[in-house]
mmCIF file as gemmi writes it, N, C-alpha and C atoms, coordinates in Angstrom:
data_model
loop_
_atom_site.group_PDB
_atom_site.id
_atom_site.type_symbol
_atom_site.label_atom_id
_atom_site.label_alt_id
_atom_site.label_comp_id
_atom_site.label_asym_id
_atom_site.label_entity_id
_atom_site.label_seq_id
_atom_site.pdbx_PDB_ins_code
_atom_site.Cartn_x
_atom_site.Cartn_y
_atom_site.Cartn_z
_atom_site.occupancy
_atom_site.B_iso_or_equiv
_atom_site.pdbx_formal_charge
_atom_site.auth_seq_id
_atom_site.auth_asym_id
_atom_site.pdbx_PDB_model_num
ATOM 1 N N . UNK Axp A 1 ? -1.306 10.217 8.855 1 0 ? 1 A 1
ATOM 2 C CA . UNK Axp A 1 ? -0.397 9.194 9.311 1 0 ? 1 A 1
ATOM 3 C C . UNK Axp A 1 ? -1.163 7.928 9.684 1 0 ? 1 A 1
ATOM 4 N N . UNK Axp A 2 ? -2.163 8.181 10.284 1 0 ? 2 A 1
ATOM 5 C CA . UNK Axp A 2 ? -3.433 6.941 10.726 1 0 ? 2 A 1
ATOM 6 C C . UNK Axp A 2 ? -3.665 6.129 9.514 1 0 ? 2 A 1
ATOM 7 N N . UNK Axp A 3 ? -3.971 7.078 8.8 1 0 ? 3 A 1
ATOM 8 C CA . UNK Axp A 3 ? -4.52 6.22 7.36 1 0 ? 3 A 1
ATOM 9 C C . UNK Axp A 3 ? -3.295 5.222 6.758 1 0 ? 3 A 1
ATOM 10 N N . UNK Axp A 4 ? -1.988 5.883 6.628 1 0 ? 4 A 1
ATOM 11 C CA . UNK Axp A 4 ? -0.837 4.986 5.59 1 0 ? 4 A 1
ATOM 12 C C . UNK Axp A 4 ? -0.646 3.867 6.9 1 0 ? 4 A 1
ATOM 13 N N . UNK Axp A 5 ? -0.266 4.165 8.322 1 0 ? 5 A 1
ATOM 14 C CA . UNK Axp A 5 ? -0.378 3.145 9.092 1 0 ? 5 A 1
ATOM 15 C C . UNK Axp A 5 ? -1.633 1.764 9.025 1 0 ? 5 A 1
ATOM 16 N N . UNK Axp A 6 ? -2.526 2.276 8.797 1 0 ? 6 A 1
ATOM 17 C CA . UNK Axp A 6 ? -4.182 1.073 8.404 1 0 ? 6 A 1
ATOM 18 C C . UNK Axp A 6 ? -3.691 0.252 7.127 1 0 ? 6 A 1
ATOM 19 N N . UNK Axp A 7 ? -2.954 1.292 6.254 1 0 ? 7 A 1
ATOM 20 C CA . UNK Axp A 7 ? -2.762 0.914 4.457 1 0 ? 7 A 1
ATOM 21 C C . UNK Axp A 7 ? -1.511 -0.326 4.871 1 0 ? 7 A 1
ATOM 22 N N . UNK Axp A 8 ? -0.852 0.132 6.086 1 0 ? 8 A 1
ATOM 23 C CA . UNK Axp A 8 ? 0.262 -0.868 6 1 0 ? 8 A 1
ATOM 24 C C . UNK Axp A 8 ? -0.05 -2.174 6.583 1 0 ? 8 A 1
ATOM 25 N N . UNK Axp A 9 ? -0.905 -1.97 7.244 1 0 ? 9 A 1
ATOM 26 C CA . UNK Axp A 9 ? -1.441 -2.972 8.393 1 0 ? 9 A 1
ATOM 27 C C . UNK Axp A 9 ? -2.028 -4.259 6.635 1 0 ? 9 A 1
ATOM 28 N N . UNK Axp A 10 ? -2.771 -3.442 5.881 1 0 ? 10 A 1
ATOM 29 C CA . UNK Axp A 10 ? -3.14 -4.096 4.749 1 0 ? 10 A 1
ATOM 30 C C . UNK Axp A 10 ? -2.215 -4.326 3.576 1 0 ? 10 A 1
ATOM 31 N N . UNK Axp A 11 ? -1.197 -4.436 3.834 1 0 ? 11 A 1
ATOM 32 C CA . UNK Axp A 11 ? -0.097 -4.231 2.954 1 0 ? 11 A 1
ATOM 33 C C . UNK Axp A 11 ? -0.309 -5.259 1.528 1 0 ? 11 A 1
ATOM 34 N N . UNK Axp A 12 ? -0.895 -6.234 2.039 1 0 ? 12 A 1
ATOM 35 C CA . UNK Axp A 12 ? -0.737 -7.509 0.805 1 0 ? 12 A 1
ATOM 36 C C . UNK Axp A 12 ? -2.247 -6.641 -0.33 1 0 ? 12 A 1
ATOM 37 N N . UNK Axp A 13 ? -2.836 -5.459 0.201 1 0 ? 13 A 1
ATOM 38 C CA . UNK Axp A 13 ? -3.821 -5.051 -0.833 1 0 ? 13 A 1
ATOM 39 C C . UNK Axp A 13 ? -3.242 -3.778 -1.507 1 0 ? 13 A 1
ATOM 40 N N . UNK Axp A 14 ? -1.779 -3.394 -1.174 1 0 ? 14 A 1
ATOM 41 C CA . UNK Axp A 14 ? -1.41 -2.138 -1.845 1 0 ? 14 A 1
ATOM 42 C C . UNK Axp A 14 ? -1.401 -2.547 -3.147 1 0 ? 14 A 1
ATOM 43 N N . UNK Axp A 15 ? -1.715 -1.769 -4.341 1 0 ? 15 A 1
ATOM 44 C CA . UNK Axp A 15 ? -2.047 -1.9 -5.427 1 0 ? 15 A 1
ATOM 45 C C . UNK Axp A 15 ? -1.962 -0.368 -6.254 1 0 ? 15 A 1
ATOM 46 N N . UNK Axp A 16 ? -0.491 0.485 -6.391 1 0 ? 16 A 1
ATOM 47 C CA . UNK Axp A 16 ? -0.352 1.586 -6.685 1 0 ? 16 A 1
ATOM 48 C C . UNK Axp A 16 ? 0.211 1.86 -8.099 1 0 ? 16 A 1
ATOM 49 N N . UNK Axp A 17 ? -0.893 2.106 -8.859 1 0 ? 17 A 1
ATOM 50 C CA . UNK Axp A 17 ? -0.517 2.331 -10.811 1 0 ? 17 A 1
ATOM 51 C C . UNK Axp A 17 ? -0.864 4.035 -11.14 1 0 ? 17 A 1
ATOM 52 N N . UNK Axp A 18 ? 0.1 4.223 -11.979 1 0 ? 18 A 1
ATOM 53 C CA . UNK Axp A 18 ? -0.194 5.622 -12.502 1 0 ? 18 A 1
ATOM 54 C C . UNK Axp A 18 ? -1.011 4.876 -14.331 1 0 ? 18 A 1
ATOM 55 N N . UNK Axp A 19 ? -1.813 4.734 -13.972 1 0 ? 19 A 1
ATOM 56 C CA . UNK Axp A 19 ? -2.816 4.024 -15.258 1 0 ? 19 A 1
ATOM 57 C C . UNK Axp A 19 ? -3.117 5.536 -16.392 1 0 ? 19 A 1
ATOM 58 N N . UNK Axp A 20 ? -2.946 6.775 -15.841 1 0 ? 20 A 1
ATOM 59 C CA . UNK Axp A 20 ? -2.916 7.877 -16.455 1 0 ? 20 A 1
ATOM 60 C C . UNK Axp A 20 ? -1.904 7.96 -17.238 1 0 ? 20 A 1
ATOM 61 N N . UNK Axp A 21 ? -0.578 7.504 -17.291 1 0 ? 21 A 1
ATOM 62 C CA . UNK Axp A 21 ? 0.494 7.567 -17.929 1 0 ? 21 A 1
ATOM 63 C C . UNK Axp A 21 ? 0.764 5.677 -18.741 1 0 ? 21 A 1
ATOM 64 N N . UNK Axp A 22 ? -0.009 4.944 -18.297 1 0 ? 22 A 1
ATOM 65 C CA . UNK Axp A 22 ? 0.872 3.652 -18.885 1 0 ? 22 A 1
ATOM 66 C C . UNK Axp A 22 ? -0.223 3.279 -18.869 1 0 ? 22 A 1
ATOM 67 N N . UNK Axp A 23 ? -0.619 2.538 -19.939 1 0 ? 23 A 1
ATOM 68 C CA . UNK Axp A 23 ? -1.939 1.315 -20.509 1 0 ? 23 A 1
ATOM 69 C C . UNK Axp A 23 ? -2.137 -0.179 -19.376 1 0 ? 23 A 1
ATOM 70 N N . UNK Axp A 24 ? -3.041 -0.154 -18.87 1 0 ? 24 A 1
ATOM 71 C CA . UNK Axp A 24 ? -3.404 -0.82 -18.134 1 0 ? 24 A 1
ATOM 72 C C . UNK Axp A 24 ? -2.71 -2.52 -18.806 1 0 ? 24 A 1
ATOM 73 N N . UNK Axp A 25 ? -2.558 -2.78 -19.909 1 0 ? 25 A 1
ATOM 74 C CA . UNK Axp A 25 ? -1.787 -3.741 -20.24 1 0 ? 25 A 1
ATOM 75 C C . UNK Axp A 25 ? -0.377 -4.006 -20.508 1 0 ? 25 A 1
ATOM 76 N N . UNK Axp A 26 ? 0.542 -2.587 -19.773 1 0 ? 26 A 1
ATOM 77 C CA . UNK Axp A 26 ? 1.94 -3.042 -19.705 1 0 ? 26 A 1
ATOM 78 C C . UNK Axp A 26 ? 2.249 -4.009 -19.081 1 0 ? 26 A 1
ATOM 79 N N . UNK Axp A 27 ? 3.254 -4.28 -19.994 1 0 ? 27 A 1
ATOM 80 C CA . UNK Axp A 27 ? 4.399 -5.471 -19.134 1 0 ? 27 A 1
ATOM 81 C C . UNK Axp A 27 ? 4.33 -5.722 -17.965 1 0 ? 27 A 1
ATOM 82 N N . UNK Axp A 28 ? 4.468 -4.947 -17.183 1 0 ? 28 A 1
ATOM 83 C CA . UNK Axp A 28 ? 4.845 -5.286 -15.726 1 0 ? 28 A 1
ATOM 84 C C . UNK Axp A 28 ? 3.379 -5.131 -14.972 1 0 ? 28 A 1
ATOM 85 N N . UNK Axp A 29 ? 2.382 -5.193 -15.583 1 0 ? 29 A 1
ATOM 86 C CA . UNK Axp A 29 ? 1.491 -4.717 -14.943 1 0 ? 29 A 1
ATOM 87 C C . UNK Axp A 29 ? 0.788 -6.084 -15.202 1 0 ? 29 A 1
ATOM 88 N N . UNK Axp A 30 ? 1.267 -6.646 -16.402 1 0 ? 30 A 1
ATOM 89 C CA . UNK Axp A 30 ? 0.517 -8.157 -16.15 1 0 ? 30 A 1
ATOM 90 C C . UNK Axp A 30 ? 1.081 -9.059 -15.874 1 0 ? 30 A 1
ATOM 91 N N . UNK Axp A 31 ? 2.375 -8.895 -15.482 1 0 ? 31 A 1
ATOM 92 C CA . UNK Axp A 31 ? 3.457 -9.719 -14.807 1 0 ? 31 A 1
ATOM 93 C C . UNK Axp A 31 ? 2.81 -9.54 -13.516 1 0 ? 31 A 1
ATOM 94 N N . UNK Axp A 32 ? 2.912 -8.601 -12.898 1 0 ? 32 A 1
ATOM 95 C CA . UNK Axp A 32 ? 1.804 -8.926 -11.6 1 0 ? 32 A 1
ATOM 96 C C . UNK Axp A 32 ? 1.051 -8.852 -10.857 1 0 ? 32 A 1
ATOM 97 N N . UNK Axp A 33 ? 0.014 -9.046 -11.686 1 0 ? 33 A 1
ATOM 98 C CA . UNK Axp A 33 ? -1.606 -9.07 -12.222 1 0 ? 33 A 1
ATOM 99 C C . UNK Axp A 33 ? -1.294 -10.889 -11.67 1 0 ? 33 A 1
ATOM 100 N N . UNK Axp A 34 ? -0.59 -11.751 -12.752 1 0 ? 34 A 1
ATOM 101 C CA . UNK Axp A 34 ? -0.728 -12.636 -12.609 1 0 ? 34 A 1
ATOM 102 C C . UNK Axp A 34 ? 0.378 -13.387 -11.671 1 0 ? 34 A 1
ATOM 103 N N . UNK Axp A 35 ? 1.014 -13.149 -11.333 1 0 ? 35 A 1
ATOM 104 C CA . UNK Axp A 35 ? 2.063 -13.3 -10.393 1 0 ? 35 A 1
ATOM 105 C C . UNK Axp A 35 ? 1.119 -13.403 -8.509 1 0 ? 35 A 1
ATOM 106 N N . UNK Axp A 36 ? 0.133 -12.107 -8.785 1 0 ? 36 A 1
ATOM 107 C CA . UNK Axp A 36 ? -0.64 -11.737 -7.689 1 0 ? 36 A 1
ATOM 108 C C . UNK Axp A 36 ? 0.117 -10.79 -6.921 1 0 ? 36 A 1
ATOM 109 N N . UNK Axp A 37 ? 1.445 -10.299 -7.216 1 0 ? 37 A 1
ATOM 110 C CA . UNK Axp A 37 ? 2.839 -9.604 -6.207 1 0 ? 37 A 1
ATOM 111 C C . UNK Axp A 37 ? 2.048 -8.603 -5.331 1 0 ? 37 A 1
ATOM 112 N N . UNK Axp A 38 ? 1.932 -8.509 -4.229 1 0 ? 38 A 1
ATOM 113 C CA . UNK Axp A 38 ? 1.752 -7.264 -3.123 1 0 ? 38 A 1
ATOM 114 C C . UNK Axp A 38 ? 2.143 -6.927 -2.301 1 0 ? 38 A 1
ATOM 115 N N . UNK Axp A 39 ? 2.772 -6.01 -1.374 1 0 ? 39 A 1
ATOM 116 C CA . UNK Axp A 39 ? 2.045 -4.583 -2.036 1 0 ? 39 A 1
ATOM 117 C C . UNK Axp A 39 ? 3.257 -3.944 -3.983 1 0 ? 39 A 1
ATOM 118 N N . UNK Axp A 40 ? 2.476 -3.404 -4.55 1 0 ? 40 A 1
ATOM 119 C CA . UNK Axp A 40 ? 2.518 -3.308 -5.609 1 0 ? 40 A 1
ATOM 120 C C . UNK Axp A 40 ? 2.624 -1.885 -5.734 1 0 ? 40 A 1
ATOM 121 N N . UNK Axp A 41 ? 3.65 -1.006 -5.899 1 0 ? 41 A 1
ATOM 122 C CA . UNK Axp A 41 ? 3.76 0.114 -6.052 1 0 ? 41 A 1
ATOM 123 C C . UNK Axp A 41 ? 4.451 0.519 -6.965 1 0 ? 41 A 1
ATOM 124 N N . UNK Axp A 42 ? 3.959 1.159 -8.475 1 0 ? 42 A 1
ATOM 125 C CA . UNK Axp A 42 ? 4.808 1.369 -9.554 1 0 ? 42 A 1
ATOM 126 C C . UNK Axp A 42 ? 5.781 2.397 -9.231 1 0 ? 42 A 1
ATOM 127 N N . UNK Axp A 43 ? 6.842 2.079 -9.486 1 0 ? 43 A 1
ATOM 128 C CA . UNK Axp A 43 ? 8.116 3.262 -9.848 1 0 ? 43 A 1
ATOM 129 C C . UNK Axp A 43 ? 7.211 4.455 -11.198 1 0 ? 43 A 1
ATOM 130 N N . UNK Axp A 44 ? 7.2 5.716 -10.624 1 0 ? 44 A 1
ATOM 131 C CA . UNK Axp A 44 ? 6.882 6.761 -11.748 1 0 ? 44 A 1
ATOM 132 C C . UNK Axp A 44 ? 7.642 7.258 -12.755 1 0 ? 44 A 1
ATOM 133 N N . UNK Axp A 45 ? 9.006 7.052 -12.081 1 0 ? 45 A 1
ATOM 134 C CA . UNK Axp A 45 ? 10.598 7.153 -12.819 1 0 ? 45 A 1
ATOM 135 C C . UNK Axp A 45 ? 10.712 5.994 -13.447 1 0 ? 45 A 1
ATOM 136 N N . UNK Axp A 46 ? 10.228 4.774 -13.403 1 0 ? 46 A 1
ATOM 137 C CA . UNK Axp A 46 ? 10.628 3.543 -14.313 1 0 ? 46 A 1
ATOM 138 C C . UNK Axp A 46 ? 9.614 3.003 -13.754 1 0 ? 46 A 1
ATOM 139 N N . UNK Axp A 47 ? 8.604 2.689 -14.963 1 0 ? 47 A 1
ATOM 140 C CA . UNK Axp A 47 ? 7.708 2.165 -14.775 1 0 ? 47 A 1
ATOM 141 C C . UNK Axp A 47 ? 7.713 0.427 -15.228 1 0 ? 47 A 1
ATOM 142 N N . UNK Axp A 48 ? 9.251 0.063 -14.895 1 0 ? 48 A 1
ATOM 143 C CA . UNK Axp A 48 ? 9.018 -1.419 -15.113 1 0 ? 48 A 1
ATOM 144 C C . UNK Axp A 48 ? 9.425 -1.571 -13.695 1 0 ? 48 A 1
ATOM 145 N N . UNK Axp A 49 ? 9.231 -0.947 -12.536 1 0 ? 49 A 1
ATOM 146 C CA . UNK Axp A 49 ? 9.547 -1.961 -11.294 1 0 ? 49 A 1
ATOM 147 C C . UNK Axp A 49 ? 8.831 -1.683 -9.856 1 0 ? 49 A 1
ATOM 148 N N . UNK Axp A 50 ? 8.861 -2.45 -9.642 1 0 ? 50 A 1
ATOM 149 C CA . UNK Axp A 50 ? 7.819 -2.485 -8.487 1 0 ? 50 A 1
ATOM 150 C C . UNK Axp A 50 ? 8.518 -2.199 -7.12 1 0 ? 50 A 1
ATOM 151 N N . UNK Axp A 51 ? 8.398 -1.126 -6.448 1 0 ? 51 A 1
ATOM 152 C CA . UNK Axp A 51 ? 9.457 -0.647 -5.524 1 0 ? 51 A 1
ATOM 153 C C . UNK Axp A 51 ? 9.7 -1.444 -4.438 1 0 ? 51 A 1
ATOM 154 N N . UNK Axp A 52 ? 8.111 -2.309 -4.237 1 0 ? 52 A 1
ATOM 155 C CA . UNK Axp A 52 ? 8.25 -2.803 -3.069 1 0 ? 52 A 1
ATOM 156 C C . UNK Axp A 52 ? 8.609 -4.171 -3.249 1 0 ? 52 A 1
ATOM 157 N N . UNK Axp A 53 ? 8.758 -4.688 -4.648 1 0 ? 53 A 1
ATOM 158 C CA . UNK Axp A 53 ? 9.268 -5.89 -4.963 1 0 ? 53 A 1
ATOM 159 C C . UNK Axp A 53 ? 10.74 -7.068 -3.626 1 0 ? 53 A 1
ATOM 160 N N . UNK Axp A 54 ? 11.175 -6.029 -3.497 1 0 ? 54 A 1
ATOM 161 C CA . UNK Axp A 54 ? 12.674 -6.468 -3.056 1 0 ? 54 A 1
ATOM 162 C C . UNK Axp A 54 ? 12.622 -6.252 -1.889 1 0 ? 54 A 1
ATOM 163 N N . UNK Axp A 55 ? 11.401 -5.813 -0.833 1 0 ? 55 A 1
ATOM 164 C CA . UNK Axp A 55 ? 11.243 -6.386 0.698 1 0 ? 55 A 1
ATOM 165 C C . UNK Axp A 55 ? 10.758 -7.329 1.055 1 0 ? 55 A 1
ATOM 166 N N . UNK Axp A 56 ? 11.289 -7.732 1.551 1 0 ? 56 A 1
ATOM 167 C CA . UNK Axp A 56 ? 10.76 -9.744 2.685 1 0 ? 56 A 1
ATOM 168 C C . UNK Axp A 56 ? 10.346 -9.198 3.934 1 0 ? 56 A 1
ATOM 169 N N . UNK Axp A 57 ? 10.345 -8.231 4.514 1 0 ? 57 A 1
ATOM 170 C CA . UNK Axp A 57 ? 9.832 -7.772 5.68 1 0 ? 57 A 1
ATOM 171 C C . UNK Axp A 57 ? 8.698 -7.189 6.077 1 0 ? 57 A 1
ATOM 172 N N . UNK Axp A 58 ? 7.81 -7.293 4.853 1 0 ? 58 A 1
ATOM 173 C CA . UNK Axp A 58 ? 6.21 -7.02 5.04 1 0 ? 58 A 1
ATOM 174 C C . UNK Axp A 58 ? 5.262 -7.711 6.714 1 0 ? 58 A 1
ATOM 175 N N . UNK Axp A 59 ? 5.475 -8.635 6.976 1 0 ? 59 A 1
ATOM 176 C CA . UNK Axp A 59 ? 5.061 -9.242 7.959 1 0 ? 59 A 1
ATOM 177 C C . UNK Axp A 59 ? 5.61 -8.071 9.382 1 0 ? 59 A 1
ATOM 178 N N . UNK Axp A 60 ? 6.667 -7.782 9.318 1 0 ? 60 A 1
ATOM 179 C CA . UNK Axp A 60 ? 7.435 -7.018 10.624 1 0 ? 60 A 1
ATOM 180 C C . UNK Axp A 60 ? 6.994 -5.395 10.533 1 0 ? 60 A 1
ATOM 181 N N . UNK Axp A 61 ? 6.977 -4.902 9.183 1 0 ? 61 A 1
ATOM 182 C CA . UNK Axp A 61 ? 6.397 -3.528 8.566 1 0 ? 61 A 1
ATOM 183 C C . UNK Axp A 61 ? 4.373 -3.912 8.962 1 0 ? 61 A 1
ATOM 184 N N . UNK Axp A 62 ? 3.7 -4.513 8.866 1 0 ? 62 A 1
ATOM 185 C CA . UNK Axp A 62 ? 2.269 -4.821 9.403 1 0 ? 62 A 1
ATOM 186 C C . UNK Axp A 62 ? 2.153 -4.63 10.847 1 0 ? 62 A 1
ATOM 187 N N . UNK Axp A 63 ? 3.226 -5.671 11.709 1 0 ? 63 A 1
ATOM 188 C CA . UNK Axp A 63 ? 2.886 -5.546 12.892 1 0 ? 63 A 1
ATOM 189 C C . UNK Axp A 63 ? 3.594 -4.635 13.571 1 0 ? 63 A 1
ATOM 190 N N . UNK Axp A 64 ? 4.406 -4.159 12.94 1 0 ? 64 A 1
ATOM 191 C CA . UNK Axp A 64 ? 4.761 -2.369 14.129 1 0 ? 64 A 1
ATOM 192 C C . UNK Axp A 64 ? 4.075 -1.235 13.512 1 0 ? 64 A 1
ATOM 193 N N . UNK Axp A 65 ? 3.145 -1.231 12.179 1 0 ? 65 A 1
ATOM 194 C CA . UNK Axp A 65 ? 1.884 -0.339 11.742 1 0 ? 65 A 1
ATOM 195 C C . UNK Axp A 65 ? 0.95 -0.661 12.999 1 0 ? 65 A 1
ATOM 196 N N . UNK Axp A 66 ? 0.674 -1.808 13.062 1 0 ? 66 A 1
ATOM 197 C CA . UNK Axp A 66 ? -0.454 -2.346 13.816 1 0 ? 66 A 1
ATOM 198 C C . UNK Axp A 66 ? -0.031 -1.983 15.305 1 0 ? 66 A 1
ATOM 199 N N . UNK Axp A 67 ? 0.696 -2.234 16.062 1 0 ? 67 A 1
ATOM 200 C CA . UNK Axp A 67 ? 1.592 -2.139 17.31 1 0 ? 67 A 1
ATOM 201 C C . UNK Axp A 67 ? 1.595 -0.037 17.817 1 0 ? 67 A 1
ATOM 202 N N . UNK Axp A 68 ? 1.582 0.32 16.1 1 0 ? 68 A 1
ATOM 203 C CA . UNK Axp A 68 ? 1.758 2.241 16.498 1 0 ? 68 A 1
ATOM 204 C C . UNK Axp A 68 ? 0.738 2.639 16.762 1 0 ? 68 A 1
ATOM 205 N N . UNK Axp A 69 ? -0.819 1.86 15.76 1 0 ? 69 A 1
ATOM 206 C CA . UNK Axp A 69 ? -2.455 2.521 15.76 1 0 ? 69 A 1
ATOM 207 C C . UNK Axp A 69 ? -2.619 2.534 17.674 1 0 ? 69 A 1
ATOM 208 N N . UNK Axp A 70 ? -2.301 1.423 18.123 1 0 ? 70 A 1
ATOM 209 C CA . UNK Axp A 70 ? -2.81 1.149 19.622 1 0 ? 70 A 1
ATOM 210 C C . UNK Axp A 70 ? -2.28 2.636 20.624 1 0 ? 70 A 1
ATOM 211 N N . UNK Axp A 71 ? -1.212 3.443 19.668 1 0 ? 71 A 1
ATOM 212 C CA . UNK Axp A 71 ? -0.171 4.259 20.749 1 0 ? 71 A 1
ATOM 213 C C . UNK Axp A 71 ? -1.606 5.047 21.485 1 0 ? 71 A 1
ATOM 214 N N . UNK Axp A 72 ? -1.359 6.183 22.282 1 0 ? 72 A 1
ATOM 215 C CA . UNK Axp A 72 ? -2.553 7.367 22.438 1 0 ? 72 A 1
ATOM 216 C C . UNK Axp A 72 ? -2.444 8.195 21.814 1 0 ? 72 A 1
ATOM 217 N N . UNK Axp A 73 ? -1.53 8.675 20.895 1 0 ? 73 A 1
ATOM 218 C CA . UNK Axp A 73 ? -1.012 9.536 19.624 1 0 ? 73 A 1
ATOM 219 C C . UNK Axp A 73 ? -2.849 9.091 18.87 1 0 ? 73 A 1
ATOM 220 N N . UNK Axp A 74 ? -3.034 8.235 18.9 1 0 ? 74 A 1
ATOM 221 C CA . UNK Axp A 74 ? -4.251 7.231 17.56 1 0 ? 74 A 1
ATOM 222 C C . UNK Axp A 74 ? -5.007 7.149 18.159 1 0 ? 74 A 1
ATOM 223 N N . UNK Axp A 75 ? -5.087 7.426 19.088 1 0 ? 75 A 1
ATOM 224 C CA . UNK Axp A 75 ? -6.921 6.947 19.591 1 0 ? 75 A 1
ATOM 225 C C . UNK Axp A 75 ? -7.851 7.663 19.567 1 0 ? 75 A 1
ATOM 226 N N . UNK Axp A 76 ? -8.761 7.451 19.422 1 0 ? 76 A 1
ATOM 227 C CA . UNK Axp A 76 ? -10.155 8.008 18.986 1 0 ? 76 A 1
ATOM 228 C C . UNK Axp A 76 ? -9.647 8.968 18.012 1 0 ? 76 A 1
ATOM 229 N N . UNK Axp A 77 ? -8.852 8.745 17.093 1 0 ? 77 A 1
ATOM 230 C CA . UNK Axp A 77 ? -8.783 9.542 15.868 1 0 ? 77 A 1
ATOM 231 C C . UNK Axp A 77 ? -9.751 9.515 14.562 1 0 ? 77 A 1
ATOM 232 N N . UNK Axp A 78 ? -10.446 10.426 14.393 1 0 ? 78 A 1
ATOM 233 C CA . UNK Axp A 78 ? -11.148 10.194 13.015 1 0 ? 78 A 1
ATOM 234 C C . UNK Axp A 78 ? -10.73 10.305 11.92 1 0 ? 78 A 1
ATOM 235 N N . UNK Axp A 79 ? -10.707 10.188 10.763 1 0 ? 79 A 1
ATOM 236 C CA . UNK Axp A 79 ? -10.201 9.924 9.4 1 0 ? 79 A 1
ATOM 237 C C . UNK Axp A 79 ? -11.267 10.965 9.045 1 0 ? 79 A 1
ATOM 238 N N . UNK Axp A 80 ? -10.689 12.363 7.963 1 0 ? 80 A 1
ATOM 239 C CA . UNK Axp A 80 ? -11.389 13.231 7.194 1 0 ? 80 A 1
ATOM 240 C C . UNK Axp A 80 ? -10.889 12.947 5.767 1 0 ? 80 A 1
ATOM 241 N N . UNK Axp A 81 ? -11.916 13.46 4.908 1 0 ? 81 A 1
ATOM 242 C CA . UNK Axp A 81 ? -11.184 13.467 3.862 1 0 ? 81 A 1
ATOM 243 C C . UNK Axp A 81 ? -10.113 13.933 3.487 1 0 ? 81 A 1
ATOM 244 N N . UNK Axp A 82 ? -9.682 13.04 2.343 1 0 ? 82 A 1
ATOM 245 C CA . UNK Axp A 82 ? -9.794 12.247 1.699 1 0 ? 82 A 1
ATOM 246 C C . UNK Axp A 82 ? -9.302 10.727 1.831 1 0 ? 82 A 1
ATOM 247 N N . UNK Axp A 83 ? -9.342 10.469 3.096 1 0 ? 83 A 1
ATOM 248 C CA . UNK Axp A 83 ? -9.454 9.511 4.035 1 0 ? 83 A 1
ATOM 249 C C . UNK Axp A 83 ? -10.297 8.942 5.001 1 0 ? 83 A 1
ATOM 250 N N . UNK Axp A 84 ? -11.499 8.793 4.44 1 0 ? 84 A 1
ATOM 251 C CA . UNK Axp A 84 ? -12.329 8.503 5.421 1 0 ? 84 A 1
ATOM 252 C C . UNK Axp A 84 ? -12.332 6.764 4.633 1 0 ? 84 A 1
ATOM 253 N N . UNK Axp A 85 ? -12.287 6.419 3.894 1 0 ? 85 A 1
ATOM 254 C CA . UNK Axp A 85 ? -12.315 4.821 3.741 1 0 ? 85 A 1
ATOM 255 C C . UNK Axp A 85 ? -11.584 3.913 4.705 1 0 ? 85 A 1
ATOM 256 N N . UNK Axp A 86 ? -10.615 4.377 5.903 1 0 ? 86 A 1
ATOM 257 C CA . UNK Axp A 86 ? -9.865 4.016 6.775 1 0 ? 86 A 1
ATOM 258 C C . UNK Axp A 86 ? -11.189 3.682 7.982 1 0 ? 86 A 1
ATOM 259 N N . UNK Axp A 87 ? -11.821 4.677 8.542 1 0 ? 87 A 1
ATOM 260 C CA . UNK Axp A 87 ? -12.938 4.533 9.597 1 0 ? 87 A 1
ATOM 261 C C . UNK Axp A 87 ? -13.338 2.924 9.814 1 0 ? 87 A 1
ATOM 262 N N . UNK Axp A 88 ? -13.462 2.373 8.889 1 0 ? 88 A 1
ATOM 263 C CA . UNK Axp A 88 ? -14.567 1.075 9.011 1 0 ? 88 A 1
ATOM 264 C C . UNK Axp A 88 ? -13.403 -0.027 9.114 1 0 ? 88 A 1
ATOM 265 N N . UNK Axp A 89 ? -12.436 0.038 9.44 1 0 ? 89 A 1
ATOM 266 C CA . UNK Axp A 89 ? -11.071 -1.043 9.254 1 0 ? 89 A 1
ATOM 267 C C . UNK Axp A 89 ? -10.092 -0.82 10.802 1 0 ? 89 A 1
């Protein structure tokens, strides 16, 4: 839970492709590539849309991620794998 809370706090770097199933040069993938759109999470069921496309509330979703890490539920929590890239953030 620590970790997707940190991921949200970073929301403008979500960047989620199933590149195993769809060529790194689909449609929608260079729509926004160049667009820059984030957070970016492919639909696996339809891989032309970006789920998180159609929220404006990223800013309010950051700061109550950020607002939960502080609870005592989170503190001095360590990150194990396959989550330890969270530790240093």
């Amino acid at each position: 839970m620590r970790a997707v809370l940190k991921l949200l706090v970073r929301y403008a770097e979500i960047d989620v492709v199933w590149h195993r199933h769809y060529h790194p040069k689909f449609p929608i993938f260079v729509k926004v590539n160049q667009k820059h759109t984030r957070p970016f999470i492919l639909d696996p069921a339809n891989p032309t849309i970006n789920v998180c496309d159609t929220c404006n509330a990223w800013d309010e979703v950051a700061l109550v991620a950020r607002h939960s890490l502080l609870k005592p539920l989170f503190s001095r929590v360590r990150a194990e794998p396959p989550w330890l890239f969270t530790n240093d953030w």
